[in-house]
BAVEX-204211 format. One line per field, with one value per residue (C-alpha): x, y, z; residue number from 1; residue in three letters. Coordinates in nm, 3 decimals. Layout:
N
px [X:...]
py [Y:...]
pz [Z:...]
pos [NUM:...]
code [ALA:...]
This chain:
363
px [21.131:20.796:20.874:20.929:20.631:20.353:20.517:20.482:20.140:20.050:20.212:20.016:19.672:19.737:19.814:19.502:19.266:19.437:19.377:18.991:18.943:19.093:18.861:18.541:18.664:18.694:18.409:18.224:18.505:18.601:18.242:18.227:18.570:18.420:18.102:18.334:18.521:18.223:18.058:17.717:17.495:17.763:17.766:18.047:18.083:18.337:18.410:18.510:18.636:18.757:18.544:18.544:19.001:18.925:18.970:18.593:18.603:18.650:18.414:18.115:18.318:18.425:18.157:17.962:18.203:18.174:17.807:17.784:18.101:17.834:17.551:17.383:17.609:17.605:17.827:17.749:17.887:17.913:18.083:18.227:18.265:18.166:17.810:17.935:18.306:18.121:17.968:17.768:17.629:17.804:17.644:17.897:17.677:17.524:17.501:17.758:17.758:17.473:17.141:17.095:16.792:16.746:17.046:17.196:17.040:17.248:17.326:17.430:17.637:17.620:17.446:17.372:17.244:16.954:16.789:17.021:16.842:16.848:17.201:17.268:17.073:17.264:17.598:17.564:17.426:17.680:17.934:17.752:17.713:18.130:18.092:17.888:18.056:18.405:18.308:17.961:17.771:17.963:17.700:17.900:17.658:17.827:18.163:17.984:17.860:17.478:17.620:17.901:17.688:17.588:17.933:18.095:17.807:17.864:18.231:18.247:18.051:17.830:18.089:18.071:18.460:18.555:18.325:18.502:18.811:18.726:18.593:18.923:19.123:18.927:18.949:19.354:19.336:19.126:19.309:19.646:19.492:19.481:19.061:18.947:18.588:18.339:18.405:18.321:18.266:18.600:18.858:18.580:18.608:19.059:18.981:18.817:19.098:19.336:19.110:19.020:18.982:19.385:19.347:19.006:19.193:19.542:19.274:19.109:19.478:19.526:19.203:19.025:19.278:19.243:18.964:19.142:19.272:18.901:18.781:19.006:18.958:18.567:18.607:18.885:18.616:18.314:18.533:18.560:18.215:18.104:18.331:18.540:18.236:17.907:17.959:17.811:17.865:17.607:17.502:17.209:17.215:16.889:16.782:16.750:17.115:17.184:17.007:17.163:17.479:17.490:17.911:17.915:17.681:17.865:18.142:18.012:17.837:18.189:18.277:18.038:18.165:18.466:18.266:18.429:18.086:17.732:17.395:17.165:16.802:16.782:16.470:16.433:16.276:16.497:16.414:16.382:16.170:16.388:16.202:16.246:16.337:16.670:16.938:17.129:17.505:17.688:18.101:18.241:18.310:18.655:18.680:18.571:18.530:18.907:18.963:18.702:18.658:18.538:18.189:18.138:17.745:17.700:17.428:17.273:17.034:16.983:16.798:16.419:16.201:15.858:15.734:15.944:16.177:16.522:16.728:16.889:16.872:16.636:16.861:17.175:17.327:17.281:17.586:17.532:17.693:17.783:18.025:18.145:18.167:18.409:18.633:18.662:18.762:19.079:19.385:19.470:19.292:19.416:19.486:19.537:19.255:19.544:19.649:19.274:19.163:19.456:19.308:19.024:19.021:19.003:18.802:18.974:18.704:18.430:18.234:18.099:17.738:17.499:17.425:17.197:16.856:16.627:16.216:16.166:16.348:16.379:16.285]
py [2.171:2.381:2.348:1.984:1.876:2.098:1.925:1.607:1.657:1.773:1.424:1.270:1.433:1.364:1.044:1.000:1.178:0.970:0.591:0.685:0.797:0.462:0.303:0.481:0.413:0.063:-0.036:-0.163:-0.388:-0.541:-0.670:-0.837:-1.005:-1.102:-1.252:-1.427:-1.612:-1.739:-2.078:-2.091:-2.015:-2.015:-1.743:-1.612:-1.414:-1.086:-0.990:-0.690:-0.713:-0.422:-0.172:0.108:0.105:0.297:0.700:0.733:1.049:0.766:0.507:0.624:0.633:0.276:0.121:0.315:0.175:-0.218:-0.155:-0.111:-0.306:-0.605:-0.521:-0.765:-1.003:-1.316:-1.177:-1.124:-0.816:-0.849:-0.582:-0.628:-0.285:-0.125:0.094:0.464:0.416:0.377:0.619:0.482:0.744:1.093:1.435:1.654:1.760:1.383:1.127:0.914:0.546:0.337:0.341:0.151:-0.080:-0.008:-0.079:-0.291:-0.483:-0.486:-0.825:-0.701:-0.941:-0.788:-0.915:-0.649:-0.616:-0.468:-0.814:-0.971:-1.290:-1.354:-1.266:-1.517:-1.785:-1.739:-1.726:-2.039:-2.255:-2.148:-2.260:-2.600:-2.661:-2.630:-2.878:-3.134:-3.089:-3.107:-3.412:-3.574:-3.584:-3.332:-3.048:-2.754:-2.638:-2.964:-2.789:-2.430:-2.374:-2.188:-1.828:-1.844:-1.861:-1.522:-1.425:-1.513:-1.358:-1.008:-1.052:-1.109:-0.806:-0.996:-1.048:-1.391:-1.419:-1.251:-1.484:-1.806:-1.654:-1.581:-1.930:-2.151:-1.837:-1.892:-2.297:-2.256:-2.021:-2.280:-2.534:-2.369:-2.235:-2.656:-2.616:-2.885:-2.883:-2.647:-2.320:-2.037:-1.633:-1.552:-1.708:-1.594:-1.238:-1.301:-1.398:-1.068:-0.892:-1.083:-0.976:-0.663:-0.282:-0.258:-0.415:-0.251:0.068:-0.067:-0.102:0.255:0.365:0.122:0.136:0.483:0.714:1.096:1.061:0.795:1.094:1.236:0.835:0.799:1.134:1.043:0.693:0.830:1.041:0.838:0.590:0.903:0.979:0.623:0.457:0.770:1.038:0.851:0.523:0.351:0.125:0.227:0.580:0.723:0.973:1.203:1.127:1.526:1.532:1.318:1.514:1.823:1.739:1.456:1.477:1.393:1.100:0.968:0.928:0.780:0.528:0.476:0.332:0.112:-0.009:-0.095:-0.287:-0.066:0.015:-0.127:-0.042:-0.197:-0.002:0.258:0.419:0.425:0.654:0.844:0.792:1.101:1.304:1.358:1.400:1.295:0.969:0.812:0.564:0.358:0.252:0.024:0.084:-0.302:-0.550:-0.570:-0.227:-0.263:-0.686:-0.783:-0.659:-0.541:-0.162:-0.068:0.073:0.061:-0.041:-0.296:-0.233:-0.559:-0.462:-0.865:-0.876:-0.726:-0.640:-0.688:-0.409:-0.663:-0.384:-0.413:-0.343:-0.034:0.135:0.376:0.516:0.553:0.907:1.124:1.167:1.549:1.554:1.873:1.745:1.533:1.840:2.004:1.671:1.689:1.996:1.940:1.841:1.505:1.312:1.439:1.089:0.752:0.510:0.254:0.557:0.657:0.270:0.262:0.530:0.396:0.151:-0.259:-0.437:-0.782:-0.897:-0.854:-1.143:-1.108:-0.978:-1.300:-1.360:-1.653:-1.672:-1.480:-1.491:-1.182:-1.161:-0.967:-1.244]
pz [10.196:10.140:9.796:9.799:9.996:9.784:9.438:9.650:9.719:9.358:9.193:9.469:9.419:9.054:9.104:9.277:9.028:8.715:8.912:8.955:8.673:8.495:8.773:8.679:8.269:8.298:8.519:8.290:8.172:8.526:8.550:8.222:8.388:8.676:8.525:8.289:8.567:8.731:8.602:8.438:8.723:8.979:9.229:9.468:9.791:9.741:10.179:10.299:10.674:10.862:10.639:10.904:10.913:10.530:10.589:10.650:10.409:10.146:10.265:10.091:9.747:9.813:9.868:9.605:9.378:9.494:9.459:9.161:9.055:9.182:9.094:8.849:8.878:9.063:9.345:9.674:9.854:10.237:10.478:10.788:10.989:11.361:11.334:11.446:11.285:10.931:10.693:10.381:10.203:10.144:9.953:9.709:9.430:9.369:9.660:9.640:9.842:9.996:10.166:10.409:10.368:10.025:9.828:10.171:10.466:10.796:10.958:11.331:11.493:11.819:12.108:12.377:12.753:12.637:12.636:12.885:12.896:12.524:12.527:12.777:12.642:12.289:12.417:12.641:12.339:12.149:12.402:12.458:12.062:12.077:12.360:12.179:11.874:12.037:12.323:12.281:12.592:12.761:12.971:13.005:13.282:13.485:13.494:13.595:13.974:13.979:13.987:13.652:13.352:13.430:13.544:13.297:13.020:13.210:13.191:12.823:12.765:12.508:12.278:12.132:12.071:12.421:12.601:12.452:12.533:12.875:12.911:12.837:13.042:13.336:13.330:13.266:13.594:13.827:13.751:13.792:14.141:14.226:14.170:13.948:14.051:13.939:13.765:13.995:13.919:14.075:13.837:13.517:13.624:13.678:13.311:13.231:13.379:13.161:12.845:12.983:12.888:12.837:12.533:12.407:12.493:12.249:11.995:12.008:11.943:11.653:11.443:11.587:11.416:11.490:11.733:11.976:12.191:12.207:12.292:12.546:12.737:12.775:12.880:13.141:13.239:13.235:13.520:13.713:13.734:13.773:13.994:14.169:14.200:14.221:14.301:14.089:13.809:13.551:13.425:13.229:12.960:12.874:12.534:12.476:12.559:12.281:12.021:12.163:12.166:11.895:11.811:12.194:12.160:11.872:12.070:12.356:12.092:11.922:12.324:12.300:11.997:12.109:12.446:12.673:12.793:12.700:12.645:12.942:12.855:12.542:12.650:13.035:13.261:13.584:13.978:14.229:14.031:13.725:13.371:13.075:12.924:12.884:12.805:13.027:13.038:13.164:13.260:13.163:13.414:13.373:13.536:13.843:13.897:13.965:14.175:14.358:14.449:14.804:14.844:14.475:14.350:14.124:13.948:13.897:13.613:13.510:13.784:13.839:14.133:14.246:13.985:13.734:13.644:13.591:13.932:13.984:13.622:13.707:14.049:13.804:13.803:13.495:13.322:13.127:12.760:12.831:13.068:12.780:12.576:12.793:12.781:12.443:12.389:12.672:12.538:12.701:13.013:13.340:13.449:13.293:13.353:13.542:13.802:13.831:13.918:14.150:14.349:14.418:14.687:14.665:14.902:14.950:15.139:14.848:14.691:14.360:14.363:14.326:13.939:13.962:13.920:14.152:14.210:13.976:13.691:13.323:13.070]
pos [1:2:3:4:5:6:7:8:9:10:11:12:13:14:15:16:17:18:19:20:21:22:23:24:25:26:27:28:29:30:31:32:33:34:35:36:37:38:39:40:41:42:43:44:45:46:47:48:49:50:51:52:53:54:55:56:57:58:59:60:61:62:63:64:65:66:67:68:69:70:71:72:73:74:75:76:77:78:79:80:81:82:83:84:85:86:87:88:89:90:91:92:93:94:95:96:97:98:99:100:101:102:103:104:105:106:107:108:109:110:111:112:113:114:115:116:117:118:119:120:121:122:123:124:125:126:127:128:129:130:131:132:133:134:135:136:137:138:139:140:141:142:143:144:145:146:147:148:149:150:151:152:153:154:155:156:157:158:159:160:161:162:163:164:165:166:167:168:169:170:171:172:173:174:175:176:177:178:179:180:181:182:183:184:185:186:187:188:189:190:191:192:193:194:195:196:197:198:199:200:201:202:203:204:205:206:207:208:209:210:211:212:213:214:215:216:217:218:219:220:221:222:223:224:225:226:227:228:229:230:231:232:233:234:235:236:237:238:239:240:241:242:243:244:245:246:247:248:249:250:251:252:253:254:255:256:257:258:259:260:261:262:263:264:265:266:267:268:269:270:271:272:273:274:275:276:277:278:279:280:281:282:283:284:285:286:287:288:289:290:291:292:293:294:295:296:297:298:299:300:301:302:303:304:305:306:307:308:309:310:311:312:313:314:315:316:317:318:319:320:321:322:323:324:325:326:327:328:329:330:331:332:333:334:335:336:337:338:339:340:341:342:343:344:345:346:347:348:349:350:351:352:353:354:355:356:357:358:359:360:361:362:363]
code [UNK:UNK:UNK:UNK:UNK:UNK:UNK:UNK:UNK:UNK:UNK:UNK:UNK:UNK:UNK:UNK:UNK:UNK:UNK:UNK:UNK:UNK:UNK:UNK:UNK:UNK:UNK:UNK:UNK:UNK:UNK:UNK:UNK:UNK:UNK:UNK:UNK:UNK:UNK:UNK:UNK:UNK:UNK:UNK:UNK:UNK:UNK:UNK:UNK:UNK:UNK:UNK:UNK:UNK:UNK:UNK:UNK:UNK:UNK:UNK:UNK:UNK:UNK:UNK:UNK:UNK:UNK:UNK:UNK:UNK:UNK:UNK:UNK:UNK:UNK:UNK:UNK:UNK:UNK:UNK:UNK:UNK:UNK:UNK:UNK:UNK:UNK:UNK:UNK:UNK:UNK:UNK:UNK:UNK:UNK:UNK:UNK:UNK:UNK:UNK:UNK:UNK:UNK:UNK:UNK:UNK:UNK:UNK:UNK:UNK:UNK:UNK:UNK:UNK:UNK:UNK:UNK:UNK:UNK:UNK:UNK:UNK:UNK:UNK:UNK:UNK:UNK:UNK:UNK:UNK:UNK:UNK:UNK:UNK:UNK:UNK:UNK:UNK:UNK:UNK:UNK:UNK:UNK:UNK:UNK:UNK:UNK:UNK:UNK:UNK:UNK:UNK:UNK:UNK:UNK:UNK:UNK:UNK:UNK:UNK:UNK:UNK:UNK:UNK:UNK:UNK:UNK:UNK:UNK:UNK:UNK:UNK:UNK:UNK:UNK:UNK:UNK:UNK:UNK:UNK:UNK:UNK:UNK:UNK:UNK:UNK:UNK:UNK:UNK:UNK:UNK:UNK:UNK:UNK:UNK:UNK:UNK:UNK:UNK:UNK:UNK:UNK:UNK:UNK:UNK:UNK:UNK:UNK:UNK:UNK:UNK:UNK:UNK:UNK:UNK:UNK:UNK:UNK:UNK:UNK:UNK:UNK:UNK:UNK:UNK:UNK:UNK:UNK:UNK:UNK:UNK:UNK:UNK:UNK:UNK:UNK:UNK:UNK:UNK:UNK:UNK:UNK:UNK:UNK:UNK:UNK:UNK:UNK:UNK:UNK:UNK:UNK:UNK:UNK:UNK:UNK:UNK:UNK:UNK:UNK:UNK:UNK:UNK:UNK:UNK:UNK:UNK:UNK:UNK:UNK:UNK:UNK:UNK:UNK:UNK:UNK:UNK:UNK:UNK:UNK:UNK:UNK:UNK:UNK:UNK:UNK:UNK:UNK:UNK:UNK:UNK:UNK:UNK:UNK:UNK:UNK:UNK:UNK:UNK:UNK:UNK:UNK:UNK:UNK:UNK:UNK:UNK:UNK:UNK:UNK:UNK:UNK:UNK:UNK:UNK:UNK:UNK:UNK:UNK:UNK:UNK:UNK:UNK:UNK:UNK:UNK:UNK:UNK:UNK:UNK:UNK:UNK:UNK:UNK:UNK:UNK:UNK:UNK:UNK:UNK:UNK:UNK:UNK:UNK:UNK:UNK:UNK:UNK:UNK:UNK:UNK:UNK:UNK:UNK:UNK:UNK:UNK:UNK:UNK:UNK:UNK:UNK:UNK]
């Protein structure tokens, strides 16, 4: 078998070696064909989607090789990939790939809690362009009581296509429940829990490869420090941490990625006397929303006070990245996330924390 798997791996490297090279030959040749089946002055938009699903070891050499497949020619190259799952530029010898800002500008899509109120403000006039384009007249603030645009903004995380989602979920469930007035917080945030960290978690096994293991045994442990140890639903990390221990970072930044927790303030400073600067997290709604968790702290950082900053950030616990150092290098998480939730208890009496407007506010 020994035998049989090295030969296999020889025809296979050779393989390899023999289709770049007639790539790299012919270059030259597949742009004249693509130039040729474009019309005089015509142009044409070549997408990539999923970029960051290619073995990142090869993602510099691929995009190298669209680069300059495209460039002088009338076709547009766009890329479609998550930030810290991607790598651009690679050096073996010669650079090989792109730089960003030079040879490519970055369109990000994403819309974070670091400006909460812009965030907001986007996602609802997207939702009421739908509206106008789908019935005419229609306000979707009529259907909403005061306190579920914001609801249902924290629920979706920011995420354009999870807030839509969340949206039609959470009208199917108040009208099942026999309420067909106003949409309220409480069936937005059953919504969530429908669309909730389950699935991000099925897709850090699908598309994260290698490292979903590592991914999962932080996040299992970031809920544990949060919501189990400190009570709290936000967290900060010091920003010397992060250059200290920058594999850990990446990880945690790979998280947010996949929105299963989201940057709130990326340069913050700590209550009771701690130094330093820092950033701050927050765990996703769907955690700890539906149900509710007894004696847990929401930190309501939409929300500022008289000193108009944001509410609670700066009391969040400090979560050390060489904690997350030691998870990584364990071998599996010492509890699921579902068994850890579970032990944590639900307050049936809880209302959601208030999410409209108040006096002071971030803007």
């Amino acid at each position: 078998m020994k035998v049989g798997s090295r030969a296999g791996r020889e025809v296979t490297s050779a393989y390899t070696s023999k289709k770049l090279d007639q790539l790299e030959r012919h270059l030259q040749d597949y742009k004249a064909v693509l130039r040729r089946a474009l019309q005089p002055e015509g142009r044409a938009f070549v997408l990539v989607d999923d970029f960051y699903l290619i073995n990142r070891e090869m993602q510099p050499n691929v995009i190298d090789y669209l680069h300059r497949l495209l460039r002088g020619t009338n076709y547009y190259l766009k890329v479609a990939t998550i930030r810290h799952r991607t790598s651009l530029r690679k050096h073996e010898g010669q650079t090989v790939g792109v730089e960003l800002f030079q040879d490519v500008e970055e369109i990000s899509l994403d819309k974070t809690f670091e400006d909460f109120e812009a965030t907001d403000t986007y996602l609802h006039a997207m939702l009421q362009s739908m509206a106008d384009r789908v019935s005419p007249g229609l306000v979707v603030a009529n259907i909403l009581n005061p306190d579920a645009p914001r609801a249902l903004t924290l629920a979706s995380g920011g995420v354009p296509r999870d807030f839509l989602n969340i949206f039609v979920d959470a009208i199917d469930a108040s009208i099942q429940a026999g309420k067909r007035d106003r949409l309220t917080p409480t069936y937005i945030y059953k919504a969530s829990a429908m669309l909730s960290y389950r699935n991000k978690m099925a897709n850090i096994k699908e598309e994260a490869g290698f490292d979903s293991a590592s991914l999962e045994r932080l996040f299992v442990d970031l809920v544990d420090f949060c919501l189990r140890e400190k009570k709290k639903t936000s967290f900060l990390v010091r920003r010397d941490d992060a250059q200290q221990y920058q594999i850990e970072n990446e990880f945690l930044q790979q998280l947010m990625d996949f929105k299963l927790i989201h940057l709130i303030d990326s340069n913050t400073s700590a209550a009771s006397g701690r130094s330093g600067r820092y950033a701050a997290y927050t765990l996703d709604f769907s955690l700890f929303m539906e149900p509710r968790r007894r004696n847990i702290e929401i930190v309501q950082f939409w929300q500022t006070d008289e000193q108009r900053r944001p509410v609670g950030i700066r009391e969040a616990p400090d979560y050390p990245l060489s904690r997350a150092a030691a998870v990584l290098g364990g071998q599996s998480p010492q509890i699921e996330v579902e068994d850890l939730l579970e032990s944590i208890e639900v307050d049936p009496d809880a209302a959601p924390p208030n999410t409209s407007r108040p006096t002071h506010e971030l803007r």
